[in-house]
N, C-alpha and C positions, 0 to 999 in steps of 0.2 A: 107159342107166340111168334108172330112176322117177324122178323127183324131185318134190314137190309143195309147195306157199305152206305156210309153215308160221307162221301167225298170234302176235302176242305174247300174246294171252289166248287160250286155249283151252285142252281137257280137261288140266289140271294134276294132278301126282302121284295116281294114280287107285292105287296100290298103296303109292308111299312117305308115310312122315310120317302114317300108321296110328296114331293114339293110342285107347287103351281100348277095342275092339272092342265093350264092352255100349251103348255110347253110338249104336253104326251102326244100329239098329234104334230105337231112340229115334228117328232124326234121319230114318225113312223113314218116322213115322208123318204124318198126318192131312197128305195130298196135296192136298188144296183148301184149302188156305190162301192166301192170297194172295202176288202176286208181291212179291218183297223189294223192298223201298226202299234208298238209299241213307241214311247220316246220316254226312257227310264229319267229320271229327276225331272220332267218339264215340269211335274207340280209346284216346285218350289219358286216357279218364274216370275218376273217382278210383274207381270200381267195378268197374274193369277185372278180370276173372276172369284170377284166380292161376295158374291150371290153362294161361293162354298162357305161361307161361315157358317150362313144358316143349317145348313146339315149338319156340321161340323159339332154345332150343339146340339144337333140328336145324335150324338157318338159317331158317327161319320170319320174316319181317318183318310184323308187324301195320302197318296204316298207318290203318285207318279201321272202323268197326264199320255192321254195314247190319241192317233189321228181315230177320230169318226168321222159316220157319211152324215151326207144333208148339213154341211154347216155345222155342225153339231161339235163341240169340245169334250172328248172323253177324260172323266178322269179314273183311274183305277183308286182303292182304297179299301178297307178293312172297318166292320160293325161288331161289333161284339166277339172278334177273333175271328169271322167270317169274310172271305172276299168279297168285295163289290165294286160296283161301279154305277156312276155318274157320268150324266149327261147337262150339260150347261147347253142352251139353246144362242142362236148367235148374237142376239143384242145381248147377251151375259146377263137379263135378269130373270130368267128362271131356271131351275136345275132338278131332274128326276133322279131317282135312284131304282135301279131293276135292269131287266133285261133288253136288250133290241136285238131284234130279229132281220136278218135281210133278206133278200124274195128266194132266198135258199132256202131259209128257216135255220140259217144258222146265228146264233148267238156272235155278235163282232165285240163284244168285250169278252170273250170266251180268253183268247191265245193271249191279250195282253193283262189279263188278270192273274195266268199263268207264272205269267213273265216276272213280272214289278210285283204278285202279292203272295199266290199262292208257293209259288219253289220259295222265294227267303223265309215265307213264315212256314214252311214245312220243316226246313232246317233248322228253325228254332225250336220248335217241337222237340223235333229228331235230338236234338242238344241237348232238351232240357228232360227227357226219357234218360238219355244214357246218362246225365248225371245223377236221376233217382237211385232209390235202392231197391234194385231187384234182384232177380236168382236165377240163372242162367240155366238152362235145360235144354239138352242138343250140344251139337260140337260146334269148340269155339270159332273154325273156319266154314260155318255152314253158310252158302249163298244168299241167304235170306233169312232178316230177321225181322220178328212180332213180338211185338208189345204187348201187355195184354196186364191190366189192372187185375187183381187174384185174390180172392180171401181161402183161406185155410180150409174155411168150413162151406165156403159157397159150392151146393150141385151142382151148379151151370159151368163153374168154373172146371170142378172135376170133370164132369163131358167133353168142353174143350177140349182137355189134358188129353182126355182117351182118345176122340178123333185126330189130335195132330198126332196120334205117333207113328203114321206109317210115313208124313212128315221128316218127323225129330228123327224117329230111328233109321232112315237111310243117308243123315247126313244134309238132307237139302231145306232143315230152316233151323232157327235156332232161337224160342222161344225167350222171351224175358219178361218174368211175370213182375208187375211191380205190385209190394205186398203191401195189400191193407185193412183192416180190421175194421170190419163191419157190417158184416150179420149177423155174429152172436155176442155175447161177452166178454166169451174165452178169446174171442177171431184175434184183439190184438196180444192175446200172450200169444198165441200159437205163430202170429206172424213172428214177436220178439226171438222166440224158437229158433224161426228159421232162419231170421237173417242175422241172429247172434250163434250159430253152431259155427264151430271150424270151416266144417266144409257145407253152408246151404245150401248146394245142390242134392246130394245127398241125401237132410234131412227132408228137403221140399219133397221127393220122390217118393220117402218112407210117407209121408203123410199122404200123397196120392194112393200108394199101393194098399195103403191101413185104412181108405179112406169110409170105405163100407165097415168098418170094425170101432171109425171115431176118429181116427187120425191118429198124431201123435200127441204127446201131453203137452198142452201149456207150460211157458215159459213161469216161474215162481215167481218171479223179478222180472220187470219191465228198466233196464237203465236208462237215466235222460237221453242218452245220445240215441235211443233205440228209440225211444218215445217222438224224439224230436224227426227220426229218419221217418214213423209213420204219419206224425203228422203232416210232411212235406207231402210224402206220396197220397195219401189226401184230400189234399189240397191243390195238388197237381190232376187228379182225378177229378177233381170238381170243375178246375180253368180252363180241362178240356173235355167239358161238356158230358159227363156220365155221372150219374146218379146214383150207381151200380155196377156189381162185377157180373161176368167178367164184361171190361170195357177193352177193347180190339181196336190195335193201330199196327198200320202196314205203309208201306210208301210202295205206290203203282209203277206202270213203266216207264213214267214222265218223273219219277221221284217226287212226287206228289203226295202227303199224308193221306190216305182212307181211314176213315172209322167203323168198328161194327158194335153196338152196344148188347148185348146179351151173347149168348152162344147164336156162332153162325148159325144159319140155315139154310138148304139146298144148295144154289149154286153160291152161296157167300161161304161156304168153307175153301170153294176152291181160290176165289179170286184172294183170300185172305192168304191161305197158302201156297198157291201156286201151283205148275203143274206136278203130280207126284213122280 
């Protein structure tokens, strides 16, 4: 199966959240204008065009406004945990959501969606990983660390495990699986296992090493606080967007969250991990 990085900012609702269609040709005019700028809080100005409500009610999050060309008012904002951006046309009643291109072919709500959406919501992410419960694999001062959603019993996740270890074992990343139960029945004892042993790192490795022979054995007792730790990381695997293990999170060299959903493929192992 393909699987490929799929970025927190990039090509956003290129067909949904379509307002006013007279306004799309307005917003394609006069391509040599300059690259937009950022102006972090302009969103919340008392001038704020009316005409955001209406997206606003299709899940639309305004968060900041940035200069565009042609007349055009940018605003940066977030869909469903996704970056976007909007364009308000200059009498203020119409407003697109997508891309605009300039006679470069470059994306001008690119650097301020950056700016204003994607680094603060990558940081949250980032926040809200390190506060899951996961199992640490690699040293703790390794240059780089991945994320990566893990079931006990998942193949794919075992593969993973195998290709990053010339990775983990030199030191240059430092794996944090966050564990959760569901592929098989057993998956959440065996997570309870892991992230209830002394030392989870430990028993996660035994379970990788045993993993062709079964693993290791199910936890006999699930305690609520264990129960409660899988449900979060669950539900935290769902918020952001996978379906499935393993699910792959990395921050690029802008600090930008990447995601890979299944085991890497070809060149997606390395930008996940970096050079060896």
């Amino acid at each position: 199966m393909l699987l490929k990085t799929s970025p927190v900012r990039g090509a956003v609702l290129t067909t949904a959240l379509l307002l006013a269609v007279a306004g799309c040709s307005q917003a394609q005019q006069n391509p040599s204008a300059p690259k937009a700028e950022a102006k972090p809080g302009a969103g919340a100005a008392a001038s704020r065009p009316a005409v955001l409500q209406g997206i606003e009610k299709h899940g639309f999050e305004v968060i900041g406004e940035f200069d565009a060309p042609g007349g055009l008012r940018g605003f940066a904002g977030q869909v469903g945990g996704q970056p976007a951006a909007a364009y308000v046309t200059a009498d203020g009643k119409n407003v697109m959501v997508g891309t605009l291109f300039n006679e470069k072919g470059e994306d001008v709500g690119a650097g301020p969606l950056d700016k204003l959406v994607a680094k603060p919501m990558s940081d949250r992410i980032w926040a809200r990983l390190d506060g899951s419960a996961w199992v640490r694999d690699g040293r703790a001062d390794a240059p780089r660390v991945v994320y990566t959603f893990s079931d006990a019993n998942c193949p794919y996740c075992h593969r993973f495990w195998e290709a990053a270890r010339p990775w983990v074992d030199s030191g240059k990343v430092q794996l944090r699986h966050v564990m959760v139960g569901v592929i098989r029945e057993d998956s959440p004892a065996k997570a309870a296992a892991i992230l209830g042993a002394p030392n989870p790192s430990a028993v996660f490795l035994q379970n990788e090493h045993d993993f062709g022979k079964g693993g290791i054995k199910p936890a006999a007792n699930i305690s609520p606080e264990l129960a409660n730790k899988l449900d979060a990381n669950q539900v935290l695997m769902m918020e952001l967007g996978f379906q499935g293990t393993p699910g792959i999170l990395f921050r690029d060299e802008h600090g930008v969250v990447q995601r890979v959903s299944g085991m890497p493929q070809g060149e997606d192992m390395g930008k996940v991990m970096g050079p060896r």
